[in-house]
Structures are given as C-alpha cells and as structure tokens.
Backbone as CSV, one residue per row, in Angstrom:
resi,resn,N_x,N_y,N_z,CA_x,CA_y,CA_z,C_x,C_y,C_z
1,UNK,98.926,90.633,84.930,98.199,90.959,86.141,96.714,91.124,85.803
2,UNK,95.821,90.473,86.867,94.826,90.799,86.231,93.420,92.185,86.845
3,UNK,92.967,92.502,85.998,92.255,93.476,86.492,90.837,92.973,87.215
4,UNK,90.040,93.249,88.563,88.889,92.713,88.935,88.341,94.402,89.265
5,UNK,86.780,93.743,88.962,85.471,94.806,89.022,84.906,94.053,90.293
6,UNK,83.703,95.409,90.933,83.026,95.359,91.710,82.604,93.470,91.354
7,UNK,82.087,93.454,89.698,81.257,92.410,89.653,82.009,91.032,89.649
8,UNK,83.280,91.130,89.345,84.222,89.680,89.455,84.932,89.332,91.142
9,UNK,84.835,90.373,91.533,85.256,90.497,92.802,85.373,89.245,93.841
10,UNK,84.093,88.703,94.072,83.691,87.637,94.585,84.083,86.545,94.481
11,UNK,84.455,86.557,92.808,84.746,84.881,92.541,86.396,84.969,92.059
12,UNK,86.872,85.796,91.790,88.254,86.256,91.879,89.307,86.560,93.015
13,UNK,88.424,87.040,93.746,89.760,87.735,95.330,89.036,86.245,96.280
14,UNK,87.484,86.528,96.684,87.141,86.003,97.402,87.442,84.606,97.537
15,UNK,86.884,84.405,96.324,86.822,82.577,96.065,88.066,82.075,95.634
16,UNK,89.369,82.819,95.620,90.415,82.468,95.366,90.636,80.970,96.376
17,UNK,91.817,80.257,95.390,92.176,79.038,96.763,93.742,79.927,97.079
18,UNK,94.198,80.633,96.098,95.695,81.028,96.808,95.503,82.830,97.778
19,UNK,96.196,82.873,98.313,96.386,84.423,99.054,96.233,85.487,97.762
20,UNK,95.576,86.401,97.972,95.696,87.208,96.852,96.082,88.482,96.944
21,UNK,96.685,89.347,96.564,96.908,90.552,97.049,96.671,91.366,95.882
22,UNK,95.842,92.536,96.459,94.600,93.203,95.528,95.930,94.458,95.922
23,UNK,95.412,95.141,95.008,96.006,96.933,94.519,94.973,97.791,94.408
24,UNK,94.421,98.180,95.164,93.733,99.621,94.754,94.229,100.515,94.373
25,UNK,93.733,100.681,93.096,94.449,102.161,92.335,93.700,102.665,91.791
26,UNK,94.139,104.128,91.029,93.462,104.775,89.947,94.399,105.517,89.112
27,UNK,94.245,106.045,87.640,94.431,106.094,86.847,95.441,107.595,87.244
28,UNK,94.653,108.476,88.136,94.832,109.617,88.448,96.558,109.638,89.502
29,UNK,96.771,108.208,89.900,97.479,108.361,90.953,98.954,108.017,90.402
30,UNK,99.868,109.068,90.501,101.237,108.497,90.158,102.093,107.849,91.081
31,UNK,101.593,107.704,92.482,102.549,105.939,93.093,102.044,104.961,92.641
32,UNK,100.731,104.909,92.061,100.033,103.583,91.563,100.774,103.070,89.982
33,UNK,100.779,103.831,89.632,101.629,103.960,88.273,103.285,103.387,88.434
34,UNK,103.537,104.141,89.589,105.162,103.293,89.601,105.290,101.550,90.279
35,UNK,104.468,101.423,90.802,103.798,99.704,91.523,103.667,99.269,90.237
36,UNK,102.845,99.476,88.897,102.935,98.542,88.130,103.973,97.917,87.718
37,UNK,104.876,98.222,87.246,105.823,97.319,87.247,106.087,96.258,88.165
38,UNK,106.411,96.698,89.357,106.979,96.135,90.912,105.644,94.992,90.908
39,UNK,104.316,94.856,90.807,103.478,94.289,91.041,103.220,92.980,89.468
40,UNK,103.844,93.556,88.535,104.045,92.687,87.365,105.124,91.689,87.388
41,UNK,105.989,92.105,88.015,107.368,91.677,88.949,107.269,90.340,89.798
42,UNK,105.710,90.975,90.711,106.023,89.947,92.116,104.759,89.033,91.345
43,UNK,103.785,89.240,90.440,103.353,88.629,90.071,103.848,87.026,89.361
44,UNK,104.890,87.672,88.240,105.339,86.304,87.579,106.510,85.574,88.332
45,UNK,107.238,86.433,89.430,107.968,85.258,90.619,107.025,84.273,91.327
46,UNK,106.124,85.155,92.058,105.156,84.566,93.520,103.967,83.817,92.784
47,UNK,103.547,83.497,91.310,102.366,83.462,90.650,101.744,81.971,91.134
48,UNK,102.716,80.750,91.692,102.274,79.923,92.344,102.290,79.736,93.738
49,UNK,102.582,80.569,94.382,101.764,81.001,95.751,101.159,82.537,96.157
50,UNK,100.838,83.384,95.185,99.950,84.712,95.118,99.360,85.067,94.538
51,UNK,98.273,85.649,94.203,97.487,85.940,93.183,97.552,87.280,93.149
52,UNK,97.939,87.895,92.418,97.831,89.393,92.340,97.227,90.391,91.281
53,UNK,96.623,91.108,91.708,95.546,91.573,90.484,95.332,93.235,91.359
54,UNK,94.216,93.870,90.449,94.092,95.568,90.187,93.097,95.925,90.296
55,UNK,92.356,97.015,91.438,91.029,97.128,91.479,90.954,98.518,91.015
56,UNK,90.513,98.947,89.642,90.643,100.643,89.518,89.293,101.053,90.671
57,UNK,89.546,102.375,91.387,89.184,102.756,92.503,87.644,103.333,92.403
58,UNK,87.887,104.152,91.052,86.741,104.990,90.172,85.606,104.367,89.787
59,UNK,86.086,103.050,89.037,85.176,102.177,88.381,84.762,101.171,89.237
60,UNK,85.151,101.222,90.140,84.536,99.997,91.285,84.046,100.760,92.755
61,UNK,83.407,101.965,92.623,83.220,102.170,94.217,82.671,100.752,95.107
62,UNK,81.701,99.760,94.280,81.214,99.399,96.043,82.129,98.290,96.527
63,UNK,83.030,98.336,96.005,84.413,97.116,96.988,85.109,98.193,97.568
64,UNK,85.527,99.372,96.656,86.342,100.342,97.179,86.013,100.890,98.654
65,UNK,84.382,101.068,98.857,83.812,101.685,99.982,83.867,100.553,100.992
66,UNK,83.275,99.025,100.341,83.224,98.250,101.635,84.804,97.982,102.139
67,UNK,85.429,97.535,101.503,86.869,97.779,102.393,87.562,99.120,103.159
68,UNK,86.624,100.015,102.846,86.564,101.809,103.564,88.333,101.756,102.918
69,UNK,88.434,101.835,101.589,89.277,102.497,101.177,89.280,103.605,100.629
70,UNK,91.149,104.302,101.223,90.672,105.694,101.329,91.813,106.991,100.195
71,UNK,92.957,105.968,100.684,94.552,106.606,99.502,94.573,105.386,98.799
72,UNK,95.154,106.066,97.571,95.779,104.971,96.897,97.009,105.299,96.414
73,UNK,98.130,104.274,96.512,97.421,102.779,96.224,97.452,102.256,97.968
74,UNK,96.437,101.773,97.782,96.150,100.411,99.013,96.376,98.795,98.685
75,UNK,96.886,98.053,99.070,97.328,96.767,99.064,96.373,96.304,100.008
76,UNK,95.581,95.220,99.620,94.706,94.304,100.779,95.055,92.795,100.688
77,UNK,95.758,92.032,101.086,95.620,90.415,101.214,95.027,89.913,101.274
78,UNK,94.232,89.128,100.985,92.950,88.288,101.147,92.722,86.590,101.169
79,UNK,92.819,86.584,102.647,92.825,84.475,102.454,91.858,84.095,102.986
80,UNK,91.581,83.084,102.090,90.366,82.402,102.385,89.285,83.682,102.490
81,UNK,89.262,84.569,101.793,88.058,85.063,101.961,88.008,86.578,102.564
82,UNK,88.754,86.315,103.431,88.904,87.433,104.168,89.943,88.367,104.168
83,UNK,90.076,89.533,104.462,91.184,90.518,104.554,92.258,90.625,105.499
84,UNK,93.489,89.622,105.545,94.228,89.763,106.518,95.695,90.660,106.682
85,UNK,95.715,91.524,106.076,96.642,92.450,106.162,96.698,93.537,104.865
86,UNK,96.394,94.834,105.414,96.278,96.221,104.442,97.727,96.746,104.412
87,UNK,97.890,97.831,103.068,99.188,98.797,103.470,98.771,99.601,102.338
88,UNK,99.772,100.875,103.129,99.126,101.942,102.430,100.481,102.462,101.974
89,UNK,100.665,102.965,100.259,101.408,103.558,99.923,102.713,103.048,98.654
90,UNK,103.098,103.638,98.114,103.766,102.761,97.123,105.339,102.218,98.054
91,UNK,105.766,100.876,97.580,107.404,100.365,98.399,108.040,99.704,97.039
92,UNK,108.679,99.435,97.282,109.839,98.829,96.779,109.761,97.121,96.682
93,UNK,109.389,96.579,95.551,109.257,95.224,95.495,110.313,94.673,96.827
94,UNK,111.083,94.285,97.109,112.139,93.917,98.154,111.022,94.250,99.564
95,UNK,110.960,95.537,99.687,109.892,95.389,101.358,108.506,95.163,100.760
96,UNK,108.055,94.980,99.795,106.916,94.196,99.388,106.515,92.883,99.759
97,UNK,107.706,92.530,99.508,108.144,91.029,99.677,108.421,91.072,101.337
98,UNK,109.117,92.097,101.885,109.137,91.676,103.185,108.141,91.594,104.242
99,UNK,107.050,92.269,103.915,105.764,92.822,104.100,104.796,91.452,104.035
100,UNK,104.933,90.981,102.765,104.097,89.696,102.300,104.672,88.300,103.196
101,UNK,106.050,88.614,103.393,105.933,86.830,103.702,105.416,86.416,104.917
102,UNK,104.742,86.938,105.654,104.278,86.431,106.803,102.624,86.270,106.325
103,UNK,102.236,86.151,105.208,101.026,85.578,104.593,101.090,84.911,103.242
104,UNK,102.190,84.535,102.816,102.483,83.554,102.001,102.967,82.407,102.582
C-alpha cells in the first residue's frame, strides 16, 4: 500500500487514471490500525481496478484540511480527480467492498 504526502498528492490520488481510495489516518488512531490489514487485503485483490494508498493525518495537514477532514479513519474515492464518495469509520473488508462497488 502506498503512503502519499501533502506533496505527492497531486500526481498520485489526483492524476491517477484508476479510482483511488485514500485512508486518512494517524498513528494515534486504533480503528486505523485495524483497516491496515483489511486495506492491504483489498489492495492486492482490487489492485487492477483501485488504487489504494495512506494519508497520515499529522504529517499532511493541507490535504487533510482541504478535504475538511475531521475523524479518522476517513476513506475518500477519488475519480478522475475528484472526490466522489467519503466514509467515515473503520468496516469490515466485505461492506468495504460493498460500499466501493458502485465506483469501481
């Protein structure tokens, strides 16, 4: 999975060509901690139609603020550029997946 900064941000989530689904987390947070796995998971199934990667929350305020994120973990989708579906809270790879397929 890979990790993106304020400064890769752009050419990683944004400029992606596949859907990407970002994780806001931090180090401090223990639902974020139990998603890693689940997100290492949906990574190497979905890896040719999702991109999935890790925004630590601390070390990146100005993506954290412009998406006005607020708990973590936060899940953001991002196609083509833009943000088309948030969620808040740790799930269960299975409603992860049920959650996602209407943007894959």
């Amino acid at each position: 999975m890979i990790e993106v900064t304020d400064a890769d941000f752009e050419a990683e989530v944004i400029g992606a060509d596949l859907p990407v689904l970002v994780e806001f987390t931090a180090d401090w947070c223990p639902p974020c901690r139990q998603m890693g796995p689940v997100l290492k998971a949906l990574a190497s199934e979905e890896g040719d139609r999702l991109k999935v990667v890790q925004l630590d929350v601390d070390a990146n305020p100005g993506t954290t603020n412009a998406y006005k994120v607020l708990s973590m973990p936060t899940f953001m989708v991002f196609r083509g550029g833009e943000p088309v579906k948030s969620m808040v809270g740790a799930r269960a790879k299975r409603r992860l997946l049920e959650e996602l397929a209407d943007v894959l």
